[in-house]
C-alpha positions as CSV (number, residue, x, y, z in Angstrom):
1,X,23.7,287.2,67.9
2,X,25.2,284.8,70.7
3,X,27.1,281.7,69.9
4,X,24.0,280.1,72.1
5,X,21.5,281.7,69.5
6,X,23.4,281.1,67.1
7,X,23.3,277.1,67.5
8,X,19.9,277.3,68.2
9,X,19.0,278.9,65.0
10,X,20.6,276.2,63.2
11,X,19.3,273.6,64.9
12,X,15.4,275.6,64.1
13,X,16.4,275.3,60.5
14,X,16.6,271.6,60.5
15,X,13.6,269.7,58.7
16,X,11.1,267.9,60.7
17,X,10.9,264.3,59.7
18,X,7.4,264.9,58.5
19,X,9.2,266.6,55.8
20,X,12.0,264.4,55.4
21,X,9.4,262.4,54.4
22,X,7.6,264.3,51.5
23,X,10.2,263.6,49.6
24,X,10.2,261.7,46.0
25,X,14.0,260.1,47.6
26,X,12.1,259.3,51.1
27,X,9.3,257.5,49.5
28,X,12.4,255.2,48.3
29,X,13.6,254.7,51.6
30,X,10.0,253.3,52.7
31,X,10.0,251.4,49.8
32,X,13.1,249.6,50.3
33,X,13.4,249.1,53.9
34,X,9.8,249.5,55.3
35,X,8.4,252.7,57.0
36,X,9.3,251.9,60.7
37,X,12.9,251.3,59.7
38,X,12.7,254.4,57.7
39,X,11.4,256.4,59.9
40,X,14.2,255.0,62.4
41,X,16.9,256.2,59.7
42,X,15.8,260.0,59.4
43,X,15.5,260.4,63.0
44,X,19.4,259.3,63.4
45,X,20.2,261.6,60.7
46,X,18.8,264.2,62.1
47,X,20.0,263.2,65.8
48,X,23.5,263.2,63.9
49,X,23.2,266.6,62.4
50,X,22.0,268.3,65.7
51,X,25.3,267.0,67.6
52,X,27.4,268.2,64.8
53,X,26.1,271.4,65.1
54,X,26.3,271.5,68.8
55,X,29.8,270.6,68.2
56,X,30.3,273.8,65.9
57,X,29.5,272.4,62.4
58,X,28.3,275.7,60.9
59,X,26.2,276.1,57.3
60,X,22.5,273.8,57.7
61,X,22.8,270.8,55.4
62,X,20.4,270.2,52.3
63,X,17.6,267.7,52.8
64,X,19.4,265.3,50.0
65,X,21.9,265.4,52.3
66,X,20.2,264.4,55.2
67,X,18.6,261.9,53.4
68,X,21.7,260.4,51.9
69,X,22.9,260.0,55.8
70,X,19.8,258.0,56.2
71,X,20.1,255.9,53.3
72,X,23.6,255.1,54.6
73,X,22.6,254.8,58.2
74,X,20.0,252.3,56.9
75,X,22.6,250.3,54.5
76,X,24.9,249.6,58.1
77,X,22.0,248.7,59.8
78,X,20.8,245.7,57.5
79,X,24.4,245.1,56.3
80,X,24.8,241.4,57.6
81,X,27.4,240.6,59.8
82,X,28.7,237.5,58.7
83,X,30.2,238.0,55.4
84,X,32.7,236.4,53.1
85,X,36.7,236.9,53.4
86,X,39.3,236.1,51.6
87,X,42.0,233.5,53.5
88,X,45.3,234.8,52.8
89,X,46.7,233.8,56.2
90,X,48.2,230.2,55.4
91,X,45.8,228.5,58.1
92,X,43.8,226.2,55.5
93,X,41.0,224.9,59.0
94,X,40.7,228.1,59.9
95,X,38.3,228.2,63.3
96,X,37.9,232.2,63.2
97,X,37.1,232.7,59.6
98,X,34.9,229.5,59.5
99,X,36.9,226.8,59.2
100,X,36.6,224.2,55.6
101,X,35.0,226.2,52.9
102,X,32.9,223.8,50.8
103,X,32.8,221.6,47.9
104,X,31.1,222.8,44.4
105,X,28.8,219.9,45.0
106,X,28.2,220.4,48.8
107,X,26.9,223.8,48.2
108,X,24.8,222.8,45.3
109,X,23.4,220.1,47.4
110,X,22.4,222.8,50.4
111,X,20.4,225.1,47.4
112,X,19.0,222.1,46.5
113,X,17.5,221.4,50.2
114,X,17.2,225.1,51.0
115,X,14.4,225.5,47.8
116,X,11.8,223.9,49.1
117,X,10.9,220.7,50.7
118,X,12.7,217.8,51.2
119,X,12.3,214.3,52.6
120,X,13.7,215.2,55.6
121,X,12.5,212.5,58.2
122,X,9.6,210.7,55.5
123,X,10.2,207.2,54.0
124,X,9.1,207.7,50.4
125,X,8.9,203.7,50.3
126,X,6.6,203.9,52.6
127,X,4.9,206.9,52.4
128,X,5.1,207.2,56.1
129,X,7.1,209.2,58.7
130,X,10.7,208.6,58.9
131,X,14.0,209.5,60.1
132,X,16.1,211.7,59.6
133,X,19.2,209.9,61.1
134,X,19.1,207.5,57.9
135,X,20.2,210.4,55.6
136,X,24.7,210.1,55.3
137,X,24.8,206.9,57.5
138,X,25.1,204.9,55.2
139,X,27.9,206.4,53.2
140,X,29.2,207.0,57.2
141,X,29.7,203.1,57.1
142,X,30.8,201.9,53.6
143,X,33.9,204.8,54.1
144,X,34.9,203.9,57.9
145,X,33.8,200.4,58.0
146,X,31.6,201.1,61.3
147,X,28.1,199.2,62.1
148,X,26.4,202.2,62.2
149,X,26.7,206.2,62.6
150,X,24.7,209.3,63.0
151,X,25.7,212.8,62.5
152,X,24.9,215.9,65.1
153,X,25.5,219.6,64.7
154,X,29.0,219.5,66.2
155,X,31.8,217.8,67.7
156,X,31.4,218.8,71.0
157,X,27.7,217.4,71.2
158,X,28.7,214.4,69.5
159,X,30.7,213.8,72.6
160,X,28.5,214.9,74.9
161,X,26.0,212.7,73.9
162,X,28.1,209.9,73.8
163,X,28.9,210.5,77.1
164,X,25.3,211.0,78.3
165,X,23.8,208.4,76.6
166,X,26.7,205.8,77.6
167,X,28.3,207.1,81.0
168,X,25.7,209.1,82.9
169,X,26.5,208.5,87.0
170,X,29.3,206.5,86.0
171,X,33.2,206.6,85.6
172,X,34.9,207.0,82.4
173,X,38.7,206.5,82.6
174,X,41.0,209.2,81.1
175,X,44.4,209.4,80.9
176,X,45.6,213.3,82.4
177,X,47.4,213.8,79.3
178,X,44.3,213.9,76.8
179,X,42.5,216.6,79.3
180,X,42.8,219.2,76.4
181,X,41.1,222.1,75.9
182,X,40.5,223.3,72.6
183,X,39.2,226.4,70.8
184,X,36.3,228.5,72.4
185,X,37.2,226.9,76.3
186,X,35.9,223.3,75.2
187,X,36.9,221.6,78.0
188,X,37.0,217.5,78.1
189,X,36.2,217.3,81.4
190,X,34.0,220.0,82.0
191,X,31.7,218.4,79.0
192,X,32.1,215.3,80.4
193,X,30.8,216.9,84.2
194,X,27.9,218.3,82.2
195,X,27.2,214.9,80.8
196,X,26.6,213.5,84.7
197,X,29.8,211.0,84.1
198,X,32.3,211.0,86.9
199,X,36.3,211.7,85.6
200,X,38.9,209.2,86.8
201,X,42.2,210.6,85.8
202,X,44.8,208.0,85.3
203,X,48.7,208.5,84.7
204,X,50.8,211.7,84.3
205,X,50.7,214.0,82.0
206,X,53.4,212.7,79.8
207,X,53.3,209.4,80.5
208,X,50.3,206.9,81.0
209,X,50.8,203.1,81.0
210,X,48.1,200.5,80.2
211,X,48.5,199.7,84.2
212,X,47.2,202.9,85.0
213,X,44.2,202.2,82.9
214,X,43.8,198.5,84.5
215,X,43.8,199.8,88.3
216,X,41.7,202.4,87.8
217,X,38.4,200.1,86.3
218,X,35.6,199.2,89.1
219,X,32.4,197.8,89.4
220,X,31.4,201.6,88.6
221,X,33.2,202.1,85.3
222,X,30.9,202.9,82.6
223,X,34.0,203.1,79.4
224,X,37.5,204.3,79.0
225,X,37.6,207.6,77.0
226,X,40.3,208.3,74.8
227,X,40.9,211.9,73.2
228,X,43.2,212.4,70.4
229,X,45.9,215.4,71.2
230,X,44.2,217.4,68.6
231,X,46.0,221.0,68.9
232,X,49.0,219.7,70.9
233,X,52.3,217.5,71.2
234,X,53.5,216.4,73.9
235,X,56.8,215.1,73.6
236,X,60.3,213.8,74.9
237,X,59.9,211.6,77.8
238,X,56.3,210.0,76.7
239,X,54.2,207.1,76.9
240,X,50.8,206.2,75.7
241,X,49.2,202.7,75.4
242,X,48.1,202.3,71.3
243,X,44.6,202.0,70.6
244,X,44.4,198.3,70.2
245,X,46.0,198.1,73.9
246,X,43.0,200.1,75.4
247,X,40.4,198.1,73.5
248,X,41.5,194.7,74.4
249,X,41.3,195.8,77.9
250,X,38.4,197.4,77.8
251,X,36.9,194.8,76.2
252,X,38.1,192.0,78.4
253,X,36.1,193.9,81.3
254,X,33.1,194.1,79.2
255,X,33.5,198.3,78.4
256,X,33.1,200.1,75.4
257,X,36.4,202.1,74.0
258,X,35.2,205.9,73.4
259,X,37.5,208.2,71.3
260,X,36.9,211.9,71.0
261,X,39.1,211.9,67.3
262,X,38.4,215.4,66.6
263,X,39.8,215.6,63.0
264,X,37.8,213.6,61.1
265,X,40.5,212.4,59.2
266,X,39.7,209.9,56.0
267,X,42.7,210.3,53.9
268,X,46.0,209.4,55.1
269,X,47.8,212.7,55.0
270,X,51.7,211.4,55.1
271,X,51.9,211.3,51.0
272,X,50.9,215.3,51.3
273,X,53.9,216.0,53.3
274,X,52.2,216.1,56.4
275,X,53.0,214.2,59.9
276,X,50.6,210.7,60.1
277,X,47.2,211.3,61.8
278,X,44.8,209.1,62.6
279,X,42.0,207.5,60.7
280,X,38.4,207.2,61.5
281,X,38.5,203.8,60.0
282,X,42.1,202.9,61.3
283,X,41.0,203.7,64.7
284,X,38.0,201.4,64.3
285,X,39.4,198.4,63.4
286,X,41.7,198.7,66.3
287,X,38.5,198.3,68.1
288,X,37.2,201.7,68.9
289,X,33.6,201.2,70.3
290,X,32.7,204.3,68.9
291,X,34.2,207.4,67.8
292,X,33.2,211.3,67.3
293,X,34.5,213.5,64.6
294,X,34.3,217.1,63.5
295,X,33.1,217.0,59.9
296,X,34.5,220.4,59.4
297,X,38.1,219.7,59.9
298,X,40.1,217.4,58.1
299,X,37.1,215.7,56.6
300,X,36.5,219.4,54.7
301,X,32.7,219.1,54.9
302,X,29.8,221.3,57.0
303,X,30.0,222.2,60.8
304,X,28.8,218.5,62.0
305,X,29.6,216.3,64.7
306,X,30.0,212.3,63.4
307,X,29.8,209.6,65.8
308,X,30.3,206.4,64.2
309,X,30.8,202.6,65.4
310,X,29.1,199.5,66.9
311,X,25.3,199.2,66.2
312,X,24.0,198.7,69.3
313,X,26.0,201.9,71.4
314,X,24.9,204.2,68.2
315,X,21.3,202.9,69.0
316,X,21.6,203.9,72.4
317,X,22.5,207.2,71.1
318,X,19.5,207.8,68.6
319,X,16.9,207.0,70.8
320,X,18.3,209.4,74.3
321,X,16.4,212.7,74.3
322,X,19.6,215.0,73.7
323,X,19.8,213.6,70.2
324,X,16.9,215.6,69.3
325,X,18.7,219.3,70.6
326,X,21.9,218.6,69.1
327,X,20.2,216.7,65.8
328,X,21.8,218.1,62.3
329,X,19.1,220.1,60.3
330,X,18.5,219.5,56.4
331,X,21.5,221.6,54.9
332,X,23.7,220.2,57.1
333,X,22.4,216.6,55.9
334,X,22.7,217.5,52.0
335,X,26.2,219.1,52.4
336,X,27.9,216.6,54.4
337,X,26.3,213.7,52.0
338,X,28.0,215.3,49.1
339,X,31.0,216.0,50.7
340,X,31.5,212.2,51.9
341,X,30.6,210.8,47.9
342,X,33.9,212.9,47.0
343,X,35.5,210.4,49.4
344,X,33.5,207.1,47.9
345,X,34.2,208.5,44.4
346,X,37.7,209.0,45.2
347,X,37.8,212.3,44.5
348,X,38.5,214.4,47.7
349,X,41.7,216.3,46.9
350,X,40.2,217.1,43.1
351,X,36.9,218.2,44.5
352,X,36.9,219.1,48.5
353,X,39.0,222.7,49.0
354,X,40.8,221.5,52.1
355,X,42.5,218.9,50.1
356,X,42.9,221.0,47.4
357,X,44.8,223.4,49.3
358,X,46.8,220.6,51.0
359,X,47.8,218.9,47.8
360,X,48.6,222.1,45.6
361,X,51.5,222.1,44.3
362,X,54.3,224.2,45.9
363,X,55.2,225.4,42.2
364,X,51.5,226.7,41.5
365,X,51.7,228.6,44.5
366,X,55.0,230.2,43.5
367,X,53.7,231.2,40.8
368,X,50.9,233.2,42.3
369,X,52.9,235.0,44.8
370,X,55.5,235.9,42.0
371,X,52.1,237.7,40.0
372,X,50.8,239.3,43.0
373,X,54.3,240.3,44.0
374,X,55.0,241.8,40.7
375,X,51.8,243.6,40.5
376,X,52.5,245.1,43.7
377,X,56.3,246.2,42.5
378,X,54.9,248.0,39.9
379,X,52.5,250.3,42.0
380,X,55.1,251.1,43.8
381,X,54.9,249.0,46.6
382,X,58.2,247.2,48.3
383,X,56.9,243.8,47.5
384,X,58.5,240.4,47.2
385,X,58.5,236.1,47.5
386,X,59.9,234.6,50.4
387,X,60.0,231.0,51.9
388,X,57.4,229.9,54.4
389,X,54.8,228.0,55.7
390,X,51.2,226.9,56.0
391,X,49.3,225.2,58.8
392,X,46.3,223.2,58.5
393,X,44.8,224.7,61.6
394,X,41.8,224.3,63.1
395,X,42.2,221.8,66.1
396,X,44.4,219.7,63.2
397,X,48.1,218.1,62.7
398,X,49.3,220.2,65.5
399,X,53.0,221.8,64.7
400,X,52.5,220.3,60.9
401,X,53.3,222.5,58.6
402,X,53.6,222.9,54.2
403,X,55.6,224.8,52.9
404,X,54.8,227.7,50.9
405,X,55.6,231.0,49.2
406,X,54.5,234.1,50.5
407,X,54.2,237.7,49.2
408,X,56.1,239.7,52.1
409,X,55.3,243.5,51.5
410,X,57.4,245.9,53.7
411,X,55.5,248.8,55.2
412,X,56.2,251.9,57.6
413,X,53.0,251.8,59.2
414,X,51.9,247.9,58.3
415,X,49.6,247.9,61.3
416,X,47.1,250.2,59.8
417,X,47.9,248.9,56.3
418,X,46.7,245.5,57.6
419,X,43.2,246.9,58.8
420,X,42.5,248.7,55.8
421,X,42.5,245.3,53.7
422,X,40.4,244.2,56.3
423,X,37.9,246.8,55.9
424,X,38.5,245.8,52.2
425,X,35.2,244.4,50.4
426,X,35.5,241.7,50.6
427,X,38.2,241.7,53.6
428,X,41.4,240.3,53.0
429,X,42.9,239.0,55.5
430,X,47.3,238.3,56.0
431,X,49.4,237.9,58.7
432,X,51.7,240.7,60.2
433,X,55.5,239.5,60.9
434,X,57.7,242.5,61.9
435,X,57.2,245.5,59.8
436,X,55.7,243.0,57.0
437,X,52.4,242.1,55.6
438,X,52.5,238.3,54.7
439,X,50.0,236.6,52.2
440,X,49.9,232.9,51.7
441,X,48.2,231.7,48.3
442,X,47.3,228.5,49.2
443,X,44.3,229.2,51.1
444,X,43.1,231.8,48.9
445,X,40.0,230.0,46.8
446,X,40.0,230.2,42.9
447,X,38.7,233.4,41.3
448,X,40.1,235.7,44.1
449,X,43.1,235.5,43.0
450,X,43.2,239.1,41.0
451,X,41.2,240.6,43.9
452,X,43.7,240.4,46.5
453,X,46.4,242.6,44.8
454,X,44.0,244.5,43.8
455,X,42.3,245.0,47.4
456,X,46.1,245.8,48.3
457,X,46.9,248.2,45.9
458,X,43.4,250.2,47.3
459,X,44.4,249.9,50.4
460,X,48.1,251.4,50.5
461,X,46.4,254.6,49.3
462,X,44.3,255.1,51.8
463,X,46.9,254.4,54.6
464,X,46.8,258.3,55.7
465,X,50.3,258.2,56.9
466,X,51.6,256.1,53.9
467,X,54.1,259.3,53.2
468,X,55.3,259.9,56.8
């Protein structure tokens, strides 16, 4: 028989999906992931086995086999792609892996919202249709002191709105220096293009002086804009008017003083360690008009933008028609509320895990890495403590860092060590310096503790060219 004949035998002998079907394991397929999908499965199977055997694979595979490709098949297919990692990189704000993980509280409070029905926008007083803007406002404005606030889904909406609703088809006033660009090409002045206000640039890059700010307002101005250097330093030969500089001028000609803040910073961070940054309350009573916040930085709560600060401008805000596309939704609502009564209760760096991990002690963490490097010693593994540090990340404390002790684990081929722990369940994920695997205790979340040396140990052995 021909090698042509031969593959074409083979491929005769494979089971029709009919048959596929008749089977006691098939019906569970159907039963578990509907017959359409089902269906979908068996046919890949099959498609898989034909191009193996095109390919030369030789001996035709049981059906259980062909059915256990299908049940894995289906698994991938409905496997979701977000899923939980563990944080052993150091970055506590961590933009790629989702920046502030939440409080105990905030996630009970979304399971709370998520069950059923909730009163969303209805006044219970009286038993009417109501807003939904009410819900965190006012815990907004006992913890930063403002008139009024509202919350949207995200920073960068909070500041386009601001700018829509306040500047549309007029200037705003910028200083060059603050044209950042931050994570995912945000772009001040392309945002503030798209909100129909025209940029006047004002100063140099390192240096902008309150003159520059003076000359450049007109009949035409519509507010100065001020945007905190949130991933950035500029320094050396620098000058920036304070705050309370820009608001007295902006006030004597009648304009509002904007501030894209960014961080969302409550607590002042110098007792951790860490270099000052500013307030949302601090940069309100230096006369901010109103100011926008991330509410998963610094302020360790869900993705939200904040805007918060005189009545009237936040008014403006609620009623313009982009409010409703960049409104927060219910879970949003219930977890930053939660997350800003740890705040009021004094309680943020007991109960919110970005202070946690900010304010843990540097002996705690020494003490972890010392386990995990131990663990990993006696498996075998060159493993051991050394100095380092973490970041805060996310858009935060730019160059600020905390010291910490990391587990350095020397490797031949640490590359491939590295995305075996990511393909880890649940992924781990370090950082790679030289020919070392670092991980960083501090932003890995109680009760993982035991799985990340674990996760390592698996993965060494299945580094194929661990013995090179």
């Amino acid at each position: 028989m021909s090698e042509d004949s031969d593959v074409a035998e083979r491929l005769r002998q494979l089971p029709s999906v009919d048959r596929l079907l008749g089977l006691a394991a098939a019906g569970e397929l159907v039963a578990g992931y509907g017959r359409p999908l089902a269906l979908e499965g068996l046919r890949a199977a099959l498609d898989r086995r034909r191009a193996a055997i095109r390919a030369g694979q030789t001996g035709a595979p049981p059906d259980e086999a062909l059915l256990d490709d299908a049940r894995r098949w289906l698994e991938e297919t409905v496997a979701p792609t977000l899923r939980p990692v563990i944080n052993a990189t150091g970055v506590i704000v961590h933009t790629n892996l989702g920046r502030a993980p939440l409080s105990r509280a905030a996630l009970a409070a979304i399971q709370v919202a998520a069950a059923g029905y909730a009163n969303l926008e209805y006044d219970l007083a009286a038993g009417e249709r109501g807003s939904r803007t009410v819900h965190a406002e006012a815990l907004l404005t006992r913890l930063t002191g403002a008139e009024a606030a509202l919350a949207v889904n995200n920073n960068a909406a909070a500041v386009l709105l601001m700018l829509t609703a306040l500047c549309r088809g007029k200037e705003v006033v910028i200083s060059r220096g603050q044209l950042v660009e931050i994570g995912g090409g945000f772009r001040v002045p392309d945002v503030m293009a798209q909100s129909g206000a025209r940029l006047v640039e004002v100063g140099t890059t390192n240096r902008t002086h309150l003159r520059d700010y003076a000359t450049a307002i007109n009949e035409n101005t519509a507010a100065i804009l001020v945007a905190h250097h949130s991933n950035f330093k500029i320094v050396g030969f620098t000058a920036e008017p304070a705050l309370a500089e820009l608001a007295e001028l902006a006030h004597e000609h009648h304009l509002p003083l904007l501030y894209d803040q960014g961080s969302g910073a409550l607590l002042d961070t110098t007792p951790f360690g860490l270099d000052p940054e500013p307030t949302v309350p601090a940069s309100l009573a230096a006369g901010v008009d109103v100011v926008a916040f991330s509410g998963d930085k610094l302020l360790g709560g869900p993705q939200a933008g904040i805007l918060c600060g005189r009545a009237g401008l936040i008014q403006q805000l609620k009623r313009h028609p982009l409010a409703r596309a960049v409104r927060a939704d219910k879970l949003c609502l219930a977890a930053l509320s939660a997350t800003l009564t740890h705040y009021l209760t004094d309680q943020a760096t007991r109960e919110i895990p970005v202070w946690q991990m900010i304010a843990r002690p540097l002996a705690e963490i020494a003490a972890q890495a010392g386990s995990w490097a131990a663990q990993l010693q006696e498996m075998g593994l060159a493993a051991g403590v050394i100095p380092g540090e973490s970041t805060v990340g996310g858009g935060s404390l730019p160059g600020a860092t905390l010291p910490t002790r990391l587990v350095a684990i020397a490797h031949p081929h640490v590359e491939e060590l590295a995305a075996t722990l990511r393909a880890h369940d649940p992924p781990v994920i370090g950082r790679i310096a030289g020919d070392r695997l670092l991980l960083d205790p501090r932003t890995v979340l109680p009760g993982q503790e035991r799985t990340v040396a674990q996760a390592v140990v698996a993965a060494s052995g299945r580094v194929t060219r661990i013995e090179d």
